[in-house]
Backbone as CSV, one residue per row, in Angstrom:
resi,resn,N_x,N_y,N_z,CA_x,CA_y,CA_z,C_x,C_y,C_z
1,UNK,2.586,-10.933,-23.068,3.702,-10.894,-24.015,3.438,-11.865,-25.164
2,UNK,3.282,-11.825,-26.199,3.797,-12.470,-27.551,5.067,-13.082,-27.933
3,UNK,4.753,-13.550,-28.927,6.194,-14.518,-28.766,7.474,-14.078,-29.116
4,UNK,7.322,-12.689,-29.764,8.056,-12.430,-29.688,9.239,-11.449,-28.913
5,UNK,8.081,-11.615,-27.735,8.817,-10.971,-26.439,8.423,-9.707,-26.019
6,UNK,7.681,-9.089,-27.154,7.004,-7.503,-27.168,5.447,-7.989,-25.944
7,UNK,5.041,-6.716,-25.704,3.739,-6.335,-25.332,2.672,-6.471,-26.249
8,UNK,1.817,-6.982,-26.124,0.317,-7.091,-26.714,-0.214,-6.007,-26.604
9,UNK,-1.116,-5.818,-27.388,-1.911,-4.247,-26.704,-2.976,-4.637,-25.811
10,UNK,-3.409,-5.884,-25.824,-3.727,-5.812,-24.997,-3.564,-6.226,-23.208
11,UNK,-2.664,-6.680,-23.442,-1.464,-7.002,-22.034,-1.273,-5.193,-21.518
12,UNK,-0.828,-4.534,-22.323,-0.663,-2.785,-21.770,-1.769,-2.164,-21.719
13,UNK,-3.074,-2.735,-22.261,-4.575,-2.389,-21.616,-4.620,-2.541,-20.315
14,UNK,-4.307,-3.673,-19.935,-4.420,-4.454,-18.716,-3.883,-3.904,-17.417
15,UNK,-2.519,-3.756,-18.823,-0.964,-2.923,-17.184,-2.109,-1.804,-17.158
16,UNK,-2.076,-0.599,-17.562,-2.938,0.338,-17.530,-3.847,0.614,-16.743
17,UNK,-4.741,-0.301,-17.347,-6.248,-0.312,-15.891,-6.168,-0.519,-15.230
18,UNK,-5.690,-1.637,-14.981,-5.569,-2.674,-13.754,-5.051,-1.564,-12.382
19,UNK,-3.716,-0.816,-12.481,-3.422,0.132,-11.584,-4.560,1.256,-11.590
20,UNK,-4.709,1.553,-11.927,-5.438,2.832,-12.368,-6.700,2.543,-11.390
21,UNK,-7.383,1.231,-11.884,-8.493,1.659,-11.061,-8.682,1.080,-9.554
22,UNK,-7.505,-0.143,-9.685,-6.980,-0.212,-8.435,-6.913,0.918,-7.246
23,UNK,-5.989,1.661,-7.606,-6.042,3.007,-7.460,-7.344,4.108,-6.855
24,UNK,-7.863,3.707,-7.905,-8.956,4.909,-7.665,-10.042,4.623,-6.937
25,UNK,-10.406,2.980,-6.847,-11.202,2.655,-5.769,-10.145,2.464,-4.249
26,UNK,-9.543,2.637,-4.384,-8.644,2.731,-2.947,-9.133,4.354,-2.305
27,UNK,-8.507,4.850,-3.601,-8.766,6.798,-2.946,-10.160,6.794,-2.890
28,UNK,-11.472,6.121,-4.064,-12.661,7.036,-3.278,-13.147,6.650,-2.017
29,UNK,-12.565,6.108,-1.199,-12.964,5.376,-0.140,-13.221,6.911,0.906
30,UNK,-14.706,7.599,0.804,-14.433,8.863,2.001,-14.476,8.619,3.382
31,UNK,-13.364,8.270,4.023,-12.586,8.210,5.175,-13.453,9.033,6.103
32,UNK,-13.325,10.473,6.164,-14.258,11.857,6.346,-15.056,11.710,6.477
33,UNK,-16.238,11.687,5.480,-17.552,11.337,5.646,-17.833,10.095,6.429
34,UNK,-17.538,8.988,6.410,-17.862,8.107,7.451,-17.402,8.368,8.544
35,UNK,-16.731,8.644,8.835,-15.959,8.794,10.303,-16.893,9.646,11.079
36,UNK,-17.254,10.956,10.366,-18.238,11.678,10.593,-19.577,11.253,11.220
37,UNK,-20.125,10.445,9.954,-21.637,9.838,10.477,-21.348,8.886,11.387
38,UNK,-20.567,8.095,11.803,-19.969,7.047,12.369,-19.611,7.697,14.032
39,UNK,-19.333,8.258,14.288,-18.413,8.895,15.690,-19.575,9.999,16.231
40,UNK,-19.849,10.432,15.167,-21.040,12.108,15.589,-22.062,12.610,14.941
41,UNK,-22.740,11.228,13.948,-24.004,11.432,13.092,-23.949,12.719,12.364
42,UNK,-22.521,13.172,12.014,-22.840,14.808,11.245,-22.330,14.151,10.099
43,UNK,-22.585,15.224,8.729,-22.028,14.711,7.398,-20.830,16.215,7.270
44,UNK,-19.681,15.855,7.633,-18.548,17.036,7.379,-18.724,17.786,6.582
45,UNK,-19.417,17.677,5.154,-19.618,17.879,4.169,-20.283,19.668,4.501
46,UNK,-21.437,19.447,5.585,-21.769,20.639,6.194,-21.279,21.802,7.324
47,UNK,-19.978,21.089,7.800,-19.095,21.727,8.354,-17.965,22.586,8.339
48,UNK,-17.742,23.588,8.742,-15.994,23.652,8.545,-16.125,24.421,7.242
49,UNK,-15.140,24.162,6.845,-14.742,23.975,5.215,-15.741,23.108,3.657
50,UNK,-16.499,22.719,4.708,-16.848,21.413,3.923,-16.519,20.483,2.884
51,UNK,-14.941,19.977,3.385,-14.139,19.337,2.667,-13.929,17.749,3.206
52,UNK,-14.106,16.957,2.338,-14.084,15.335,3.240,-12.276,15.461,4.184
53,UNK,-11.858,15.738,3.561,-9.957,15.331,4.040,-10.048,15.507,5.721
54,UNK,-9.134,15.398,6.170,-8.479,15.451,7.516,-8.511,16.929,8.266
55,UNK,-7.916,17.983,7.604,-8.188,18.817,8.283,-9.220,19.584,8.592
56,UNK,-10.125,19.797,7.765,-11.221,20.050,7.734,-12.408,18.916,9.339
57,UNK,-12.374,17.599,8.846,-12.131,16.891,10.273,-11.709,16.952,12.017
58,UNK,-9.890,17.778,11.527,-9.863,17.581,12.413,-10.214,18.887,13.059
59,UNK,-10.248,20.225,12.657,-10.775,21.100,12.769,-12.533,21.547,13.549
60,UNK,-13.321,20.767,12.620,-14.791,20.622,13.156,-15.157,19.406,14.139
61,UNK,-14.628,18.125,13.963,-14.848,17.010,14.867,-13.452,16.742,15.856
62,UNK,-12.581,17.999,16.030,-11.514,17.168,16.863,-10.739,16.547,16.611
63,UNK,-9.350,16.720,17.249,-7.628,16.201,16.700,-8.388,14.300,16.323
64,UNK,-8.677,13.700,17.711,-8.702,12.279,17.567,-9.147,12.045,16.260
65,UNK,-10.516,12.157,16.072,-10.808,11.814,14.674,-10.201,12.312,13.634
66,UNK,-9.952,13.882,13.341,-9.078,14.082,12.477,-7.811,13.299,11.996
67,UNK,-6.740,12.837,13.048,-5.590,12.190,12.751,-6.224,10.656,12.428
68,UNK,-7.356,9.973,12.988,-7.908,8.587,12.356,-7.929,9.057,10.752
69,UNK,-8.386,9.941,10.327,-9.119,10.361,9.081,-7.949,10.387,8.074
70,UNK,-6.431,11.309,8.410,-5.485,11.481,7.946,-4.829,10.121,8.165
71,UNK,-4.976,9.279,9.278,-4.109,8.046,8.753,-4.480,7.060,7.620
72,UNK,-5.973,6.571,7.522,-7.079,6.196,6.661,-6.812,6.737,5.758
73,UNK,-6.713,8.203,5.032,-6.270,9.001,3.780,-5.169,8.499,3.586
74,UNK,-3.870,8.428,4.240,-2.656,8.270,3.349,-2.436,6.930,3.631
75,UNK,-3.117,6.100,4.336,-2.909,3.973,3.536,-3.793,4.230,1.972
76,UNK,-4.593,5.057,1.855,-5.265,5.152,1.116,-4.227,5.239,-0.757
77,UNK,-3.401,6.006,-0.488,-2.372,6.109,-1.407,-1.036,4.598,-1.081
78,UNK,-1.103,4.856,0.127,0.282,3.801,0.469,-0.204,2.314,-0.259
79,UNK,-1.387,1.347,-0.383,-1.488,0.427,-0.002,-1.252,0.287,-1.754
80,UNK,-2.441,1.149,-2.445,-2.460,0.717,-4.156,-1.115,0.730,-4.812
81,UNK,-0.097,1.913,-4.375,1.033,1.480,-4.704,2.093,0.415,-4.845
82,UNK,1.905,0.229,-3.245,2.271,-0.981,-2.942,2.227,-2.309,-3.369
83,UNK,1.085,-2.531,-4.158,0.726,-3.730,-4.652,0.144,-3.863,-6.252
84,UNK,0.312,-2.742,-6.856,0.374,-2.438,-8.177,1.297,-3.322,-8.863
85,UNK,2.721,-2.804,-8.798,3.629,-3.462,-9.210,2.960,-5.552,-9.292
86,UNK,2.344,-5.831,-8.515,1.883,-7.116,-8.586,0.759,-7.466,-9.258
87,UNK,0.245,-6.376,-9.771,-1.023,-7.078,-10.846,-0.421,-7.604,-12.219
88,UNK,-1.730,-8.714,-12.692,-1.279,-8.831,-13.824,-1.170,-7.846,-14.967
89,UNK,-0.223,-7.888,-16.007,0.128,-7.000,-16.712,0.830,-5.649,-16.555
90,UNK,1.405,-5.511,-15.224,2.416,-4.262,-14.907,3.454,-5.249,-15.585
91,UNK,4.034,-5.876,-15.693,5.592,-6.491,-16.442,5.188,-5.944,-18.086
92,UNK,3.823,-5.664,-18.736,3.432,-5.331,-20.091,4.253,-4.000,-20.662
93,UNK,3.874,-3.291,-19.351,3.837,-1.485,-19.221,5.871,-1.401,-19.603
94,UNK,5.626,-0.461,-20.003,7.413,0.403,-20.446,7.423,0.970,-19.111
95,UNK,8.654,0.454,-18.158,8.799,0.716,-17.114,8.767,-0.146,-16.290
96,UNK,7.712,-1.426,-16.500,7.385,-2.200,-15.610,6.406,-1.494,-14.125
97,UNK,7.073,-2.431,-13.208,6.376,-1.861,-11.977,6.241,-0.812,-10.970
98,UNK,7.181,-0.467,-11.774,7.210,1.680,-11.235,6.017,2.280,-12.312
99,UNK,6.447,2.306,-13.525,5.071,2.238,-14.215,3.693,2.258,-13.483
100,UNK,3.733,0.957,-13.410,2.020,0.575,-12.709,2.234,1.134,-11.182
101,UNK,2.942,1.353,-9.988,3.043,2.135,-9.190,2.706,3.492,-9.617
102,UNK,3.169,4.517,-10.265,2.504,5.629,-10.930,1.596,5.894,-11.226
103,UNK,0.804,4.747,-11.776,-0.812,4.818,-12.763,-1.357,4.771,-11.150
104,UNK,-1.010,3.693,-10.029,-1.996,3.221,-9.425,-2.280,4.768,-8.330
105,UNK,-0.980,5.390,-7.677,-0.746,6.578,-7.085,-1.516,7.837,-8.037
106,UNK,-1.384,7.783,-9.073,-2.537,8.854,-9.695,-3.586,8.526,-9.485
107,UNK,-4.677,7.007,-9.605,-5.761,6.584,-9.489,-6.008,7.106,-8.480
108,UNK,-5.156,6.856,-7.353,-5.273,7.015,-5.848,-6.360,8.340,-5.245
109,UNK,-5.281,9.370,-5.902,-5.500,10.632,-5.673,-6.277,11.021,-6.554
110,UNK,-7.212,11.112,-7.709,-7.940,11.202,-8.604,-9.289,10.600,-7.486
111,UNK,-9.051,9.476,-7.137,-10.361,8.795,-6.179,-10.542,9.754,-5.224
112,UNK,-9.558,9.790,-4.352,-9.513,10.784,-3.583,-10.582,12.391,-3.851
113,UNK,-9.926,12.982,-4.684,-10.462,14.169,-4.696,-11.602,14.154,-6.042
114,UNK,-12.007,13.096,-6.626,-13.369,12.890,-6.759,-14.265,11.539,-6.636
115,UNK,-14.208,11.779,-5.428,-14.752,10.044,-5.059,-16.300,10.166,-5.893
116,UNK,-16.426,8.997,-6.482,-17.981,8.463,-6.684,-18.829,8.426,-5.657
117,UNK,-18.124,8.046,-4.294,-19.238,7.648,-3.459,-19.686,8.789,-2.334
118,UNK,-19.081,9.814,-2.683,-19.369,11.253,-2.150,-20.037,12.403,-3.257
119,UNK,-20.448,11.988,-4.509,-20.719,12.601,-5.370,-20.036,13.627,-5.682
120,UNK,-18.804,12.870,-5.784,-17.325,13.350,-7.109,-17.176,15.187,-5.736
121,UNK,-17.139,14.385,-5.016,-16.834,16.223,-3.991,-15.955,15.113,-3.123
122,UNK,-14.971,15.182,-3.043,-14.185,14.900,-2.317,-13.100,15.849,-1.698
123,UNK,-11.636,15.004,-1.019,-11.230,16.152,-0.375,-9.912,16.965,-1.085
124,UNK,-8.621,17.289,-0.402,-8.181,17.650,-1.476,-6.633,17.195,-2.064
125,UNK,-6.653,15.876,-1.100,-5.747,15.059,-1.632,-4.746,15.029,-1.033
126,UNK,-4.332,16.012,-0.003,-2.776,15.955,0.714,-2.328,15.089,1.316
127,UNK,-3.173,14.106,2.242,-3.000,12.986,2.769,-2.935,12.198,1.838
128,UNK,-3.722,11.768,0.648,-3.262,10.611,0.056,-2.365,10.537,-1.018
129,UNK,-2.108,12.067,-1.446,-1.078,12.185,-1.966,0.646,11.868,-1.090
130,UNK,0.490,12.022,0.209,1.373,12.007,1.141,1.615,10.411,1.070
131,UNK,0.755,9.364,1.574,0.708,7.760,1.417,1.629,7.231,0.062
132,UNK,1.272,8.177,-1.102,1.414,8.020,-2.505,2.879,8.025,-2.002
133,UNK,3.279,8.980,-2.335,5.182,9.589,-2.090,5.704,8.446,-0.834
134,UNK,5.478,8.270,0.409,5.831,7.827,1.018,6.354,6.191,0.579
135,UNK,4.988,5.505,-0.863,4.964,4.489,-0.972,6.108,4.246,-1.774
136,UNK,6.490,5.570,-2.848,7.130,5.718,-4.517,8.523,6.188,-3.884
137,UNK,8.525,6.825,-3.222,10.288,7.332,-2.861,10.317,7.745,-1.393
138,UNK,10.180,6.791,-0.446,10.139,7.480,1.137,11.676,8.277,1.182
139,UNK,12.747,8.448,0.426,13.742,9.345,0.440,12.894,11.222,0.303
140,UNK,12.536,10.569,-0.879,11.431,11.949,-1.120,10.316,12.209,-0.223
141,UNK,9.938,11.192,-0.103,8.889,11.919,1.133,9.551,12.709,2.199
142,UNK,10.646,11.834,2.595,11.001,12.403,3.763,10.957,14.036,3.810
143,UNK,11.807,14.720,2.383,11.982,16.008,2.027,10.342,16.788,1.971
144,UNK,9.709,15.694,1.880,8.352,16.403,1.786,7.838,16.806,3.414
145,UNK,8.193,15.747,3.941,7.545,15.635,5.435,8.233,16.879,6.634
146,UNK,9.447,17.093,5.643,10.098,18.014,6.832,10.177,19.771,5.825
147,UNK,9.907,20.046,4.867,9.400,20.640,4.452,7.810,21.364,5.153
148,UNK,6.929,20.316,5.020,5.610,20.275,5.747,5.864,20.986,6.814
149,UNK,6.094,19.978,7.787,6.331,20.150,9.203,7.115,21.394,8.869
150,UNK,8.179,22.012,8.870,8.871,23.126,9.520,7.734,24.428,8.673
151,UNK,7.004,24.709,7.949,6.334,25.436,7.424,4.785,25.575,8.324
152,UNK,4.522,24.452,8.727,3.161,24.553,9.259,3.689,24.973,11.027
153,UNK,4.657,24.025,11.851,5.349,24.960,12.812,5.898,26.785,12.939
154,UNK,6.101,26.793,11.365,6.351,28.424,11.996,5.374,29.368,11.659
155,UNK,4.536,28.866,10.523,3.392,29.859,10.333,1.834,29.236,10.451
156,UNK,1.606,28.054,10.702,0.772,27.411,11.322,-0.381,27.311,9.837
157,UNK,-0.285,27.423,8.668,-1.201,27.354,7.792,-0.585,25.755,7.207
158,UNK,-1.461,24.639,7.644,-1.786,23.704,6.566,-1.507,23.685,5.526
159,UNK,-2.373,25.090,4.856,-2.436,24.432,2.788,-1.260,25.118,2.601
160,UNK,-0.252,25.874,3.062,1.130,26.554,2.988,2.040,25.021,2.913
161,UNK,1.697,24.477,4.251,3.104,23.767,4.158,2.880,22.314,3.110
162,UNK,1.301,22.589,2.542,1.019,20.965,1.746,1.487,21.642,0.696
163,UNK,1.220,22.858,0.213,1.793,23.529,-1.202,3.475,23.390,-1.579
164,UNK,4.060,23.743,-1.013,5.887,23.982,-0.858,6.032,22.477,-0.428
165,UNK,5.677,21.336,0.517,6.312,20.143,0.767,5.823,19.436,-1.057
166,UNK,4.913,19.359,-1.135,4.911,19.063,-2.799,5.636,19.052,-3.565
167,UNK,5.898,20.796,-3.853,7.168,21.034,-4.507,8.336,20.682,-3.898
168,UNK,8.844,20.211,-2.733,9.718,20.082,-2.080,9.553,18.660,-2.478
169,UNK,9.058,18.160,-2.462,8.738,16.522,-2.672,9.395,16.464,-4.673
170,UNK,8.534,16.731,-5.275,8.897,17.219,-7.343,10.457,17.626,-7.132
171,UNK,10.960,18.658,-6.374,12.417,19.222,-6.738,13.063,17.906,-6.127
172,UNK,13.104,17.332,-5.316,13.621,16.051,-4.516,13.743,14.693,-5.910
173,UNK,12.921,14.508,-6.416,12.826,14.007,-7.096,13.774,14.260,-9.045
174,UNK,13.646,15.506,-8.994,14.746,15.988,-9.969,15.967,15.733,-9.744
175,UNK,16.429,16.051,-8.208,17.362,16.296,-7.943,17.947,14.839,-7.755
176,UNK,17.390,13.534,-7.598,17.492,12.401,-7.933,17.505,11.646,-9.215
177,UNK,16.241,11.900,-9.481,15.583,11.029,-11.008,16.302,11.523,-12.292
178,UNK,16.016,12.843,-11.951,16.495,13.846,-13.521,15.002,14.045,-13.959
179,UNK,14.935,15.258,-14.579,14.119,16.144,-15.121,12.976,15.092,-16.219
180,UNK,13.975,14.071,-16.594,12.772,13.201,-17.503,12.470,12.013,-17.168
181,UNK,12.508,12.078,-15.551,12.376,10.735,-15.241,10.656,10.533,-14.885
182,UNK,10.261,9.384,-15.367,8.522,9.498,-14.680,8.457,9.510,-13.233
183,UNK,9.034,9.071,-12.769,8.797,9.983,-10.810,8.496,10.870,-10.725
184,UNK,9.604,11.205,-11.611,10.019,13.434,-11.252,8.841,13.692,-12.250
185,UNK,8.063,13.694,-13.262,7.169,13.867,-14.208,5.745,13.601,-13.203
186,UNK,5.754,12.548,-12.661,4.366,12.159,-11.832,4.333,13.102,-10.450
187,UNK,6.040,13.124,-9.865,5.751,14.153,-8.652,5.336,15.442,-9.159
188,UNK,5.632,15.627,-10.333,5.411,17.268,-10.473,4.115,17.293,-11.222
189,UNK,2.888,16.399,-11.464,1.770,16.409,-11.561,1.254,16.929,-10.009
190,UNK,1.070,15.934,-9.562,1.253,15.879,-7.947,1.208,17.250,-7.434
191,UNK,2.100,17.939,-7.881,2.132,19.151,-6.826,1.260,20.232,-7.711
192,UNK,1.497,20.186,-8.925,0.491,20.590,-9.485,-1.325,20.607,-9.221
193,UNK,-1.100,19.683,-8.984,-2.852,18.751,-8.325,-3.065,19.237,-7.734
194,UNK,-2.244,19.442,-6.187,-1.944,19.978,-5.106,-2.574,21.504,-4.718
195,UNK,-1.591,22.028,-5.346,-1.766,23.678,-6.049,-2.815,24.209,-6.257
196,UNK,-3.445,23.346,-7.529,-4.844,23.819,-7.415,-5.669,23.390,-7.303
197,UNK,-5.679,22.580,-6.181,-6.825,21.657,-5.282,-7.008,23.154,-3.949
198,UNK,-5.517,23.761,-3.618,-5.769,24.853,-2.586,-5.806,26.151,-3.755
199,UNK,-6.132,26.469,-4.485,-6.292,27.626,-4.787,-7.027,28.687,-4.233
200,UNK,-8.767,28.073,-3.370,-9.111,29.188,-2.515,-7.937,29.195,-1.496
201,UNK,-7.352,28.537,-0.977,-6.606,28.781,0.305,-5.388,29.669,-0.106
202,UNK,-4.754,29.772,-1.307,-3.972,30.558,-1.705,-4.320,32.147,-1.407
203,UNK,-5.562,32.396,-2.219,-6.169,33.830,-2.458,-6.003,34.229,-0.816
204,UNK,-6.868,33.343,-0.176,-7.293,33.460,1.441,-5.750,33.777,2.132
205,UNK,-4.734,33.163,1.781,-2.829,33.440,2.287,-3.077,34.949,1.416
206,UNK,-2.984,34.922,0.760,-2.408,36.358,-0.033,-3.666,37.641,0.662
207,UNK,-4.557,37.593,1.185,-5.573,38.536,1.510,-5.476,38.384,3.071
208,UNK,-4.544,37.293,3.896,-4.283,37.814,5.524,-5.675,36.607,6.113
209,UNK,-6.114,36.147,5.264,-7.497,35.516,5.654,-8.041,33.870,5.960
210,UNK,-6.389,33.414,6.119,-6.457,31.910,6.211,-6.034,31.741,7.299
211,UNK,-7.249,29.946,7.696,-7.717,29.877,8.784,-5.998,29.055,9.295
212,UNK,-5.573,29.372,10.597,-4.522,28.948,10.966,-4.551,27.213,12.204
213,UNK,-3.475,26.723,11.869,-3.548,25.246,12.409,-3.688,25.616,14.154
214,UNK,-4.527,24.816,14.448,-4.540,25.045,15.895,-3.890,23.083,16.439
215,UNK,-3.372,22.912,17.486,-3.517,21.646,18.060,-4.973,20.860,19.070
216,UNK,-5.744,22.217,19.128,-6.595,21.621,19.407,-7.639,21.178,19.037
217,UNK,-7.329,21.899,17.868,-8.761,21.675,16.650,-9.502,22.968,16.725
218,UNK,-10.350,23.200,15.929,-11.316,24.386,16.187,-10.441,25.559,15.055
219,UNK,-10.917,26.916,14.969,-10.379,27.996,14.440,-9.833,28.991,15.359
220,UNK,-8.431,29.207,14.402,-7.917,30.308,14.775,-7.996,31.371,13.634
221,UNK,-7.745,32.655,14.321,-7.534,34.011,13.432,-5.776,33.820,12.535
């Protein structure tokens, strides 16, 4: 701040990055891929789906590791949020520390689904987008989480119930924030992201051809 009480530009450089890449080295952290070489010397990458995330995981290596993988994914969003608001220069940012919570939850998921240290193939974000929400409005998550859950219980497709809890998560957020609030603006990136992070899995729902959630791991018809 300057003296006269305004932001510097470069103090809102600071707010800016500072979350952001906070953020994004949190998400490229591939959870997946290590767990992988780590537990069963395979690289997931050649498995399955060949997607770093959780289900894909828990699918080819088994519930246990899978749910390690999905808890690891969404601290992955939870933690940068969390502690955004405390870097220097989030007080710079218009908004303050919801502000820099936002930047750092986009970083998050941006790391996420193109980590550096997987050569920008990462996974496809539902878990750490999930950490994200949980961190920014656990009211909203909640709508997200039971959304999820009752969609993947009755028709057993994953990228179904991550698609609609998203949006269920964005409308939650309207229906709170208001239409121009940056929550409701960042959740509805978010589900956007979301969306078409599953776009093969969409085509694959609409053609009868997506692979369905099992509890034990493995594929179903």
């Amino acid at each position: 701040m300057n003296e006269s009480g305004s932001a510097t530009p470069l103090g809102v450089a600071i707010g800016v990055l500072g979350p952001l890449v906070l953020g994004y080295l949190c998400g490229a952290l591939p959870w997946g891929l290590w767990i992988g070489r780590l537990f069963r010397g395979v690289d997931v990458r050649t498995l399955g789906s060949g997607n770093l995330g959780a289900t894909n995981v828990y699918r080819t290596l088994g519930p246990g590791l899978g749910l390690l993988t999905l808890l690891l994914d969404a601290l992955k969003g939870v933690l940068p949020v969390v502690l955004a608001g405390r870097l220097p220069g989030a007080g710079a940012l218009p908004g303050g520390a919801t502000t820099a919570q936002i930047l750092a939850g986009l970083g998050a998921v941006a790391g996420h689904v193109w980590t550096f240290l997987a050569g920008f193939r990462g996974g496809k974000g539902v878990a750490t987008t999930a950490g994200v929400l949980l961190a920014l409005s656990p009211p909203a998550f909640a709508i997200f989480l039971v959304v999820f859950v009752v969609t993947v219980a009755l028709s057993r497709y994953i990228s179904l119930g991550s698609m609609l809890g998203s949006i269920a998560f964005a409308g939650a957020l309207a229906w709170n924030d208001g239409l121009r609030s940056p929550r409701f603006l960042f959740g509805a990136v978010l589900a956007i992201l979301v969306i078409a992070r599953h776009r093969q899995n969409f085509g694959r729902l609409m053609r009868g051809e997506e692979r369905r959630f099992s509890l034990r791991g493995g594929r179903e018809p």
